[in-house]
Structure formats: structure tokens, C-alpha cells
N, C-alpha and C positions, 0 to 999 in steps of 0.2 A: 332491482338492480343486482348485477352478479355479483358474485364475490373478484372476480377480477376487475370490475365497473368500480366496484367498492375500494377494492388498493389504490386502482391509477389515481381514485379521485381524491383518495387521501392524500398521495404523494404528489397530488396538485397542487394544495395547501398548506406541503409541508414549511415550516419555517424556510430549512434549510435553503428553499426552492423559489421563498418569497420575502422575506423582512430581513432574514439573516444573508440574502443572495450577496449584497455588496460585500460582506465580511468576507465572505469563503470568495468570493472573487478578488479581492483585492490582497486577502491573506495568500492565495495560493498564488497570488503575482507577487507576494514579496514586496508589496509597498505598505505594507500594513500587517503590526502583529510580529516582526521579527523578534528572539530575545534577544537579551543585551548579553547575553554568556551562549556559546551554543550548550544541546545537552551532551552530553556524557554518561557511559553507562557506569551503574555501581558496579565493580567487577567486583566484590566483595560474596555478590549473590552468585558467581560465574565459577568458585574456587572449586578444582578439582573438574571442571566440566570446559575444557580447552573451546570445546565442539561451538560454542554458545558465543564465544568471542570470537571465534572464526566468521560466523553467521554475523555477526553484528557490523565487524570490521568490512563483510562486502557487503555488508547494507548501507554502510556509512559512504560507500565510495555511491552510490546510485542514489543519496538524496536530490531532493530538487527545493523550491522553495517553500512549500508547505511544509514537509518537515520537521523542523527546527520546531516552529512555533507548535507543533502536535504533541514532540518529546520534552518541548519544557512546560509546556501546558498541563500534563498529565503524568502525576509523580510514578515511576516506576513502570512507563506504560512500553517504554522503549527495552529494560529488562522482559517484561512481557514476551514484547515481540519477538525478542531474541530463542525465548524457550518456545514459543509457538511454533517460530520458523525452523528452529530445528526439529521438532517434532515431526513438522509435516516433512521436512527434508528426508529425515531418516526413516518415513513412512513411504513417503514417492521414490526412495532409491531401494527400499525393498518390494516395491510392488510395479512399479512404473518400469518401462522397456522405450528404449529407440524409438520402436517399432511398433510399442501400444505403452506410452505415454501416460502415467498418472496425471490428471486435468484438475484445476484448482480456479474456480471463479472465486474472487476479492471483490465484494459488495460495495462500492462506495470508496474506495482504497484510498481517497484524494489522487495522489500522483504514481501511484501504482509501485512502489518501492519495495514492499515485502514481496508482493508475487516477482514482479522482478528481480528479486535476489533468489529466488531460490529455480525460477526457468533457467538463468545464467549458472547457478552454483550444481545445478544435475545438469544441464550440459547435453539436452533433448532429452532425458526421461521425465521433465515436466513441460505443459503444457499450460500458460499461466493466461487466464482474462482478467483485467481489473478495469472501474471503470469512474466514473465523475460524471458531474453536469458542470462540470467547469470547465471549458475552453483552457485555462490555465496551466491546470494538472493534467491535461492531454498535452500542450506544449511542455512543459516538464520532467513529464514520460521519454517523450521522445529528445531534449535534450541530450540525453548520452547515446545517444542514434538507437536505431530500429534495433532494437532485440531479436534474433532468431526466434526464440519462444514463447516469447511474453508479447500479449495484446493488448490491446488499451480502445475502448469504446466509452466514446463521447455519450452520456445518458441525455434526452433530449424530451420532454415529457410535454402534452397537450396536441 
């Protein structure tokens, strides 16, 4: 067997993909798994670094229903997010053009929210794919209508 024969068939098997399928289906529909508080970021961690709350503030306007339950699930994951996204931001606006695009695939993104924030916040010097097996998080994505930059592919395995 190849080594490519060998991923597909692992990601056959994957939970994700087979016992935990109803969970990430019903959680990224939002009928399941909501918290009772949404999250919030610690801005305590942001002090002195404007940049990071800006990123976050157009992150928070492009959630969908998965979300919620991802940033209160996973303590400080959504501060994460915030340093990462600016990182790559301020990497793809130093290197990225109009007209040659810094490109950024999101493995698995759920509803495509972080590349999403940062195609819309460069403004065509990024280029964003994010992607699910979830039907869910593809209606999600595109709840705040088609993005000029940012793509969204439905992952569909077997």
C-alpha cells in the first residue's frame, strides 16, 4: 500500500469521520454543544498589542455556529487565534500582492472563520481555502455571503 493509500485509509477511520460524525454534525448545526456564556477574549493578554484586538473584533463579526462551542471549549484557544491570525496577516501584507497573492490552506478550519478573516482584512493580497466534511460548516461559511477571497471545499472521503 502507498503511502498516500495509507492516509486516505486512515482518514477513513478517522473518529472525526465515523463515531464522533453526529457530534461535529449537529455541533456545527448549532443544535448541539452551544455554551450557556459566549467566549470572550482575555484582553489582558492583548495589552499594548492594538493589532490583535482588531483581528479578533473582525473575527467575531464572521462566526458561524461551530464557533462559540470551539472558543469556549478550549481555554485561551481563541487568544491563540488572534496572535496567529495576526501573524500570518502581517506576513501576507508584507509578502502578498493583488496580483501575486499570499495563499493560505486551513486544514479542517470547521466553518472557515480565521482564513476568512484575514482574505476579507488584506483585501485580495490573500488568497484563503478552508475546508470540512461537514455540510454544516460549508453552509456557515457561506452564511455571511460569498467572500471574494476565501474558498470553502466540502472534504468528502471514500
Amino acid at each position: 500500500m502507498s503511502s498516500n493509500q495509507s492516509f486516505t485509509s486512515e482518514c477513513d477511520r478517522a473518529p472525526r469521520l465515523n463515531e464522533m460524525a453526529e457530534f461535529f454534525s449537529t455541533t456545527a448545526a448549532g443544535r448541539s454543544g452551544v455554551p450557556l456564556k459566549m467566549p470572550d477574549v482575555d484582553h489582558r493578554l492583548f495589552e499594548g498589542a492594538p493589532a490583535l484586538a482588531e483581528f479578533i473584533d473582525a473575527h467575531r463579526l464572521l462566526w458561524g455556529n461551530f464557533d462559540p462551542h470551539y472558543f469556549s471549549s478550549i481555554p485561551y484557544r481563541l487568544e491563540e487565534e488572534a496572535r496567529l491570525g495576526d501573524a500570518m496577516f502581517r506576513y501576507g501584507m508584507a509578502t502578498g500582492r493583488a496580483d501575486r497573492p499570499a495563499t493560505f490552506y486551513v486544514l479542517g478550519s470547521a466553518e472557515g472563520t480565521f482564513a476568512r478573516t484575514l482574505a476579507q482584512a488584506g483585501q485580495g493580497c490573500f488568497r484563503t481555502l478552508s475546508c470540512s466534511p461537514n455540510k454544516e460548516n460549508e453552509e456557515s461559511f457561506y452564511s455571511h455571503g460569498a467572500p471574494a477571497f476565501a474558498e470553502f471545499f466540502l472534504v468528502t472521503w471514500n
